[in-house]
N, C-alpha and C positions, 0 to 999 in steps of 0.2 A: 836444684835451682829454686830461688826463691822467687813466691810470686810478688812479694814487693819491691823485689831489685826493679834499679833506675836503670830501665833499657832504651837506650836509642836507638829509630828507624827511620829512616827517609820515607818520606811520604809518598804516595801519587795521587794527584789530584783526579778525584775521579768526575765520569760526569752527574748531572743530576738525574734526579730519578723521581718513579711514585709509584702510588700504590693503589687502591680499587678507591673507591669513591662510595662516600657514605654519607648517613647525614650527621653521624658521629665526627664524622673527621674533619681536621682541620688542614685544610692546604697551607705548603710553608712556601711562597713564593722568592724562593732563594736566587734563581737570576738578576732579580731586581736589587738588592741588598746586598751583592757581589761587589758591584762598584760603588765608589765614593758618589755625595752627590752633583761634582761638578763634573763627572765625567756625564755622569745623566744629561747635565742640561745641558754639555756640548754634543750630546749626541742628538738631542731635539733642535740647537742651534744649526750643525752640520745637515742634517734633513729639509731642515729651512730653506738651509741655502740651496742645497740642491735643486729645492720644486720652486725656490723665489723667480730663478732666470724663464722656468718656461711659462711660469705664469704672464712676466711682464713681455716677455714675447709675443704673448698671445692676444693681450689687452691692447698693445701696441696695434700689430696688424690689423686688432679691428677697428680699432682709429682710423687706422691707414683707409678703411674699407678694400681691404684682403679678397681678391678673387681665385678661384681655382680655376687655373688653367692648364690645357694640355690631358695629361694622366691624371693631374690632379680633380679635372673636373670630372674625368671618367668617375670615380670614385665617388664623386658625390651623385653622381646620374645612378650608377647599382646602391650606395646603399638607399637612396630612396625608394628602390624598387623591392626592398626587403619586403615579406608579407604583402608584393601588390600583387597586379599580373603575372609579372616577369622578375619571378622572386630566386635570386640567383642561388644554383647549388654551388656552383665553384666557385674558383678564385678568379683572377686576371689572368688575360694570356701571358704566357712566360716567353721571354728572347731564346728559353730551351729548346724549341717546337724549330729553330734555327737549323742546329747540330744534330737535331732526333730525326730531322725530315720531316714531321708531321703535328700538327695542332695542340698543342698541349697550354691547360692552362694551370694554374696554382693549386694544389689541391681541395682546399675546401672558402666557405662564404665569411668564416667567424668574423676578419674584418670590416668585412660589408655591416655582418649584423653588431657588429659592437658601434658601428657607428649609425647605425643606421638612427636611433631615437636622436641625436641632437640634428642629426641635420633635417628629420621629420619638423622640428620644432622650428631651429632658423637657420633653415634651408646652408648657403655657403660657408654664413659663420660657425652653422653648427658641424662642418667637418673640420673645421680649425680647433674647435673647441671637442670634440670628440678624442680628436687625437691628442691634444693637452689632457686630457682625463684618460686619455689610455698611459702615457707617460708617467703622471702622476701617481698613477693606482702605480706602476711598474714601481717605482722611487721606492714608495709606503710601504711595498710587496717587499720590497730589497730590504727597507730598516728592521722589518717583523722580523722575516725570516735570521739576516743577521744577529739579532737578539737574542732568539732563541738559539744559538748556537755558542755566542761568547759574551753575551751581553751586551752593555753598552757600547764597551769600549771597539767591540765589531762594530758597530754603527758608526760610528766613528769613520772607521777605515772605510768603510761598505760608503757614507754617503759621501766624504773624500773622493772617493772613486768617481762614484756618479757625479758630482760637481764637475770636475776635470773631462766627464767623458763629453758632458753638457757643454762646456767649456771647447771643447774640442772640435765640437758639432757646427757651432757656432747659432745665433737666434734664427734663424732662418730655416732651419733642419731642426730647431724644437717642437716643431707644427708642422712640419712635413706631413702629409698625407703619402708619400711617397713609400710603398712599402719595405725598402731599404735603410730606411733613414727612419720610419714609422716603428720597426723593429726591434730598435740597439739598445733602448732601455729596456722593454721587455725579454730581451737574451739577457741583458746584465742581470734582473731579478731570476730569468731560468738557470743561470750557471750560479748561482748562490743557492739557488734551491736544489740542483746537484749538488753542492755540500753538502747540505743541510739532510740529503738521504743516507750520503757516507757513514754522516755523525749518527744518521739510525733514526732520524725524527719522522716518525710514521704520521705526525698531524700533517704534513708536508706532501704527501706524495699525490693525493687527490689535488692542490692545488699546482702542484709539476706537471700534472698530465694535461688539465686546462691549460694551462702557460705554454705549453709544449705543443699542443694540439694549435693553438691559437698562430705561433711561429711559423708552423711548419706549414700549415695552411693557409698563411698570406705571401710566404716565400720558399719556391720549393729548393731553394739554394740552402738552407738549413737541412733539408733532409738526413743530411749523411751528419752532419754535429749533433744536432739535438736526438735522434734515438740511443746513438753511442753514448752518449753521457748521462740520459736515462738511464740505458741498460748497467755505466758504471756505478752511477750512486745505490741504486736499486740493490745491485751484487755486492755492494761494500756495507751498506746499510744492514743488509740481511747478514753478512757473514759476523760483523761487529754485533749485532743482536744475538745472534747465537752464541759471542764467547764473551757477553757481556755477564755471566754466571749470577744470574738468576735464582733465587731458591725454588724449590721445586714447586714450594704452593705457591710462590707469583708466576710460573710457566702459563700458564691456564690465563690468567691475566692478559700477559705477552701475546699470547694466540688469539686470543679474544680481540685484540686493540689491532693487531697483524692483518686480523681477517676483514672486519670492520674496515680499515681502511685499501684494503684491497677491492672492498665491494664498492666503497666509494668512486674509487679511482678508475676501476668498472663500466661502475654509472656513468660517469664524469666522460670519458673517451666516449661510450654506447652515443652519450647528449650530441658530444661534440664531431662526434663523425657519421651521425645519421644523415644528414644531406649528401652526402659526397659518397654514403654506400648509397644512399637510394639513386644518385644519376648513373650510380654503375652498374646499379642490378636494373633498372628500368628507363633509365635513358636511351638515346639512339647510338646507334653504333656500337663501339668496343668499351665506351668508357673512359672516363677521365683517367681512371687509376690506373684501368687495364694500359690505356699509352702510356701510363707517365712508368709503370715498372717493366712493360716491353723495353722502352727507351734508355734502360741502364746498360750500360754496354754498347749503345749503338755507336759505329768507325769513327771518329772525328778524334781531330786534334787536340790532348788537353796538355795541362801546366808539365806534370810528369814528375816524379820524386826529384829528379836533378834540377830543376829548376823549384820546385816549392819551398825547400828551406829561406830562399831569396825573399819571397812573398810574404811569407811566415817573418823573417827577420825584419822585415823592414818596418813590422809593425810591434812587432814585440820585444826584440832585443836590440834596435839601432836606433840612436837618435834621428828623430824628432822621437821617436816611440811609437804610442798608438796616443800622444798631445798634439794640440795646436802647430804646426797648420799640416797635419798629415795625412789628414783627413780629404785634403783639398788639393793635395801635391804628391801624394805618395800612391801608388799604382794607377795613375792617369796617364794619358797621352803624351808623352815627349819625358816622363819621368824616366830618371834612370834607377836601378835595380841595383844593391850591393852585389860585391862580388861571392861567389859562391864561400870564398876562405872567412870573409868576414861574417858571413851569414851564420858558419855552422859555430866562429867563435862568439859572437853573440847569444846564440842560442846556446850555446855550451855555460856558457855565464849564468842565462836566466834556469837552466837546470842544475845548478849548481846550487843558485841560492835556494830552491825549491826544496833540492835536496837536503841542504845544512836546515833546513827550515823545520823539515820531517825526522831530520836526527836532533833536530833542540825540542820538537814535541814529542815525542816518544820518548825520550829522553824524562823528559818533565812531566808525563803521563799528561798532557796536554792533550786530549784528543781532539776537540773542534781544529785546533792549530793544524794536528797532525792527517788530518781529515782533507783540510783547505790546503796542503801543502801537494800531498796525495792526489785531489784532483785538477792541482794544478799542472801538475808532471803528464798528467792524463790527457789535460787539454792540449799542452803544447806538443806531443808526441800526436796527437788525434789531427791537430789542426795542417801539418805538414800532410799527413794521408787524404786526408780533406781538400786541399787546397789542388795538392797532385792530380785530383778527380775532376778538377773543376774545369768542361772545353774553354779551348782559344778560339776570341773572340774575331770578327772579319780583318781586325786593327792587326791580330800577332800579339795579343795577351789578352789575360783576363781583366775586365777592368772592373773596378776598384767595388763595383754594386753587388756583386756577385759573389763578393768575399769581404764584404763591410762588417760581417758579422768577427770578422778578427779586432774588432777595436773594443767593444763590449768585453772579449776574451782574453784580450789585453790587460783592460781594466782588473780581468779579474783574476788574472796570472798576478798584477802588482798585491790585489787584495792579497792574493794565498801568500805570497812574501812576509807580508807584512803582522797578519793573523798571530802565527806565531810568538812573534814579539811583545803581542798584547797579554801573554799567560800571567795571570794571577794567583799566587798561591790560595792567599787568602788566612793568613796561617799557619804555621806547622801543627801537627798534630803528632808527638810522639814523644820518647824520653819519659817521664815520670807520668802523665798523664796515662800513656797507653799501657803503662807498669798499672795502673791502676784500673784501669779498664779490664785490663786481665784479671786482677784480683779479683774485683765483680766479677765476673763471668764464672769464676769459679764458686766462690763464696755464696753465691745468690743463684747459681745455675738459670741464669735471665739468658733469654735471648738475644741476639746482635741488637735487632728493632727495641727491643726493652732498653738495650744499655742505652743507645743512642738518643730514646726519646723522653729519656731522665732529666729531670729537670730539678734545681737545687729545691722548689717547694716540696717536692716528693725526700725529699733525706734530712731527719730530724738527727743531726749529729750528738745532741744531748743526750738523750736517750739510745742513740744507736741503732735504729731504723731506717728503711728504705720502704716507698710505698712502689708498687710496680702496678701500673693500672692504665699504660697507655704502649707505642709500639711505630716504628716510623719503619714502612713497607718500601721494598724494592721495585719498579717497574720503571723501564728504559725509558726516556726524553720526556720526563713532567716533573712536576716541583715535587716534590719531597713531600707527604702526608702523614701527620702525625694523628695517629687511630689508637682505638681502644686493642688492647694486647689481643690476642690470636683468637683466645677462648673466651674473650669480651669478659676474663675475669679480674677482680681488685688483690694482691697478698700484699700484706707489709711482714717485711724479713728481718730479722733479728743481723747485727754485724759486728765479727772481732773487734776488738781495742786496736790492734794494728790495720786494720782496713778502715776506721774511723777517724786514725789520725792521719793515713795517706789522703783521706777526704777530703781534711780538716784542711791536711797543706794547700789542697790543690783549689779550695775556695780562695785558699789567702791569697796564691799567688794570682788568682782568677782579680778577686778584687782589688790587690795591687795593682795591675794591669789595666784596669776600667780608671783607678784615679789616676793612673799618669796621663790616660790621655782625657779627662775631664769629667766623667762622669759614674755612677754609682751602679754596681753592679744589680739589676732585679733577680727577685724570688722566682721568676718565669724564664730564667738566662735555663739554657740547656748544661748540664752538668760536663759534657761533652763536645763540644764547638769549636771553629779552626776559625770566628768571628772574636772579639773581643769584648762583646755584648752579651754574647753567648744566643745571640737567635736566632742560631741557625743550629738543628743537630748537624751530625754526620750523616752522611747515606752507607746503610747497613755495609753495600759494599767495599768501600772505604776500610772500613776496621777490620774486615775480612783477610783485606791486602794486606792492611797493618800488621795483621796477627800471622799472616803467611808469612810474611820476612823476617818477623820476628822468628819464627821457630826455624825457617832454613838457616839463618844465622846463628842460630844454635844447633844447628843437624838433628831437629827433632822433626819427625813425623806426623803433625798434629792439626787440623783443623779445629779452628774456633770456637764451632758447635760441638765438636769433642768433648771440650771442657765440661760442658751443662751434662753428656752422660757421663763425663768422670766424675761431676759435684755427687747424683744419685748413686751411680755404682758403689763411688766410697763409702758412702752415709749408709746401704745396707748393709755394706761386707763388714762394718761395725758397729753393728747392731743396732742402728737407728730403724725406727718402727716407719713400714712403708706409709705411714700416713704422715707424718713428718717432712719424707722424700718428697713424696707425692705436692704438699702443700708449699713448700719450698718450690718447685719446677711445675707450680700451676695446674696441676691436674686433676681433674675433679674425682676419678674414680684410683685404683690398683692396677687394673689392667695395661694401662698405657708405661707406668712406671715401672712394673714388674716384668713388663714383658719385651717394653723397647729400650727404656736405659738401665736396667739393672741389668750389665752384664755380666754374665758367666766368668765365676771365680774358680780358679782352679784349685787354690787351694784350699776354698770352701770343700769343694767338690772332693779331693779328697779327704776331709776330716768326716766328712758324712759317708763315707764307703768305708772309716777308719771305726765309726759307730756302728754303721751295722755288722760290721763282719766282725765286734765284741758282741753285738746281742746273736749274733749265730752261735758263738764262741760260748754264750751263757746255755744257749740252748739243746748245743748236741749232746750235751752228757744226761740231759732229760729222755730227749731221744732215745738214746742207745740202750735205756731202762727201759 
């Protein structure tokens, strides 16, 4: 086989990556450069719109002069008691304390104290305005996270969602103190941040446990949703991380960044559930906790599997859906319920599309898609078990506060649909390029990070040089780092006539490419890029795959970095002088080259058993005198 034959491979689009942080290095922030720039501003436009309605809702009622009453003024009488006297460790009493027999209130204050500084300041309005800035941050939380998972064009869909949930609420429930209604945007930012664990993003998971903590401890009706979809993104995240194939010297990296944010995440839970341990280890009686997990299982009536797909449907698979006015009409008093037949085919639909969603990103090596599609399958199967658990209220159902958290989960079942559809290639990257990427790797025995972080100033095609003095590092969910090569060393390598003219082509077509579409190709484009600018490399791993398919499709046996010990092995089994070897594959000493890629030649091996056993040969008829 030739290594400059023009081999075609279909791509996968893998995710981004990075590497250790120096002050050498240059972070490549490739998410942002993914999408065109009018998907950017519509994804800052759709954000807009999103936090425009609760703002003017907000501005509005305090025109009105907005009063908290009822539960709502309860809420502002605790959190002004944050840090006074009577500085609350729980939550609100809960309508649970109903069906359990006995007092139970929410589990912890975070509520209280997230509001507690505006309404210090102005008193009423500032629990109107506490809860617009809890909302808000929710929104902001939802576009970040989003971003980092698919880019812009997820923001998009992410604050689509949120517009419509907003939409759905209607202005009245955008300032809701009510901790039902207080909620729905912060679960929409939680169940994106379970994505965003699946896809493995470890900056994430410290700010999931606050978000999670914060939910579950203004409403104990999240209990049973919010740990399970912790526990799933956590378990998908980890297992994705591990078969994300790493090279061995970024492991140590991975473990580092793993541990780190485990400690945070640690801390974050220790901060957020010290009050609520401290009323249970030195409060009176048994304890807030102590009843609220006595009280799992205690006799009363709830929804029941036979009846919860109905519940579950009417928000997520039936029209109205979880829009306008369903919110208002749909599991309330005198509402009727679909029938069990149309419930399970509705719900059969929304896991269908789920499904085809996760065979068109997997398919497409689409992982954010295939990620969001996964835990959307998760939710809707979670939400049924969920809702079954939920006791029947004094009415003969559960009503509609106690399972509001299905409309947020609505939202974000439509998201994971949608996800999908947004995949970008970005490029191809294969056919005569990746022919050529192969021939490097041989030729120059460079590393994946070397091929990838080559850039056209480094390859003097006149003369026929390549300078290799930089290296773009693997490490799961950060941008891309182009660093100084491994050994922080500089070589320039000599290259055939036939690998200078595969160069030669692949500039032309490169600059070809940059004038069809208007502009001129730079000396700083990456030699290698699925961009048409060329600024973006590839991620090590990427070409890894490349070079995987390449060879099963040839039924060869061969990893990547194979190549770099076949460049050495060959060069000394004919007679090239190990310093030579050695300066070619970057190594400063013998040792490394003689001992790890010069491998054992057999037929060396026997021409030197073929030499000595002639100089025995000379020397036994001395002997035997």
């Amino acid at each position: 086989m030739s290594l400059h034959a023009d081999s075609t491979v279909h791509e996968p689009a893998m995710p981004d990556v990075a590497g250790n942080t120096g002050a050498a290095e240059t972070p490549l922030h490739d998410r942002e450069a993914k999408d065109p720039r009018w998907i950017r501003r519509l994804a800052v436009v759709c954000t807009a719109a999103a936090i425009l309605p609760i703002v003017v809702a907000a501005i509005r009622a305090i025109a009105r002069d907005w009063l908290p009453l009822g539960d709502d003024a309860y809420f502002a009488l605790r959190a002004g008691d944050v840090l006074a006297e009577h500085h609350p460790l729980l939550g609100t009493w809960t309508s649970a304390s109903l069906t359990a027999g006995v007092d139970l209130n929410n589990p912890g204050p975070l509520f209280f104290d997230a509001l507690a500084l505006p309404v210090k300041l102005w008193g009423d309005a500032g629990l109107l305005l506490g809860v617009t800035l809890i909302n808000i941050s929710a929104i902001v939380g939802t576009a970040i996270v989003a971003h980092r998972q698919a880019c812009a064009r997820a923001v998009v869909v992410a604050m689509t969602a949120a517009t419509a949930l907003g939409w759905t609420m209607g202005s009245e429930l955008l300032f809701s103190p009510w901790q039902p209604n207080a909620l729905l945007f912060p679960a929409l930012c939680f169940f994106v941040m379970v994505w965003a664990l699946a896809c493995g993003d470890l900056a994430v998971l410290p700010w999931a446990v606050g978000v999670a903590s914060f939910i579950v401890q203004t409403h104990v009706g999240y209990a049973v949703v919010v740990p399970v979809l912790a526990a799933w993104g956590v378990s998908a995240g980890a297992i994705r991380l591990m078969r994300s194939g790493a090279p061995d010297q970024d492991r140590g990296a991975l473990r580092g960044r793993v541990l780190r944010s485990a400690g945070a995440a640690a801390a974050v839970a220790l901060v957020c559930w010290a009050q609520p341990l401290y009323e249970q280890l030195f409060g009176d009686g048994r304890g807030n906790m102590g009843r609220l997990l006595s009280s799992v299982g205690a006799p009363g009536e709830t929804v029941g599997l036979s009846d919860a797909p109905r519940y579950v449907a009417s928000v997520l698979a039936l029209p109205p859906w979880w829009f306008r006015p369903s919110m208002s009409e749909t599991l309330v008093t005198g509402s009727q319920k679909p029938s069990l037949l149309a419930s399970f085919l509705g719900l059969a639909v929304v896991v269908a599309l789920l499904a085809a969603g996760l065979v068109v990103a997997v398919r497409a090596h689409h992982n954010a898609g295939a990620a969001a599609s996964a835990t959307g399958l998760v939710m809707v199967c979670l939400a049924a078990v969920a809702v079954a658990a939920v006791p029947i209220s004094l009415f003969g159902f559960a009503p509609s506060h106690q399972v509001l958290w299905l409309w947020p989960l609505g939202a974000f079942v439509t998201l994971a649909v949608l996800i999908p559809l947004t995949a970008t290639s970005g490029g191809r990257f294969g056919g005569a390029p990746m022919a050529l990427l192969t021939a490097l790797a041989v030729v120059l025995g460079a590393r994946r990070g070397e091929l990838c972080a080559l850039r056209w100033h480094h390859v003097d095609l006149d003369r026929g040089e390549v300078l290799l003095e930089r290296g773009v590092v693997y490490v799961s969910r950060q941008p891309l780092i182009d660093k100084p090569t491994k050994t922080r060393s500089k070589r320039r390598l000599a290259l055939d006539t036939s690998t200078v003219e595969l160069l030669r082509a692949h500039r032309e077509r490169s600059e070809q490419v940059a004038r069809e579409l208007g502009f001129t190709l730079p000396a700083s484009a990456y030699v290698f890029s699925r961009e048409p600018d060329g600024s973006r490399p590839l991620a090590p791993t990427l070409v890894s795959h490349q070079f995987a398919a390449l060879a099963r499709s040839l039924g060869v046996r061969c990893r990547l970095h194979d190549l770099r010990h076949l460049m050495v092995t060959y060069l000394i089994s004919q007679g090239v002088d190990w310093r030579t070897a050695a300066g070619r594959a970057g190594h400063a000493g013998p040792h490394m080259t003689l001992g790890t890629y010069a491998h054992f030649q057999p037929a060396q091996d026997r021409a030197a058993a073929e030499l000595l056993a002639a100089l025995c040969d000379e020397s036994a008829p001395e002997a035997a005198q």
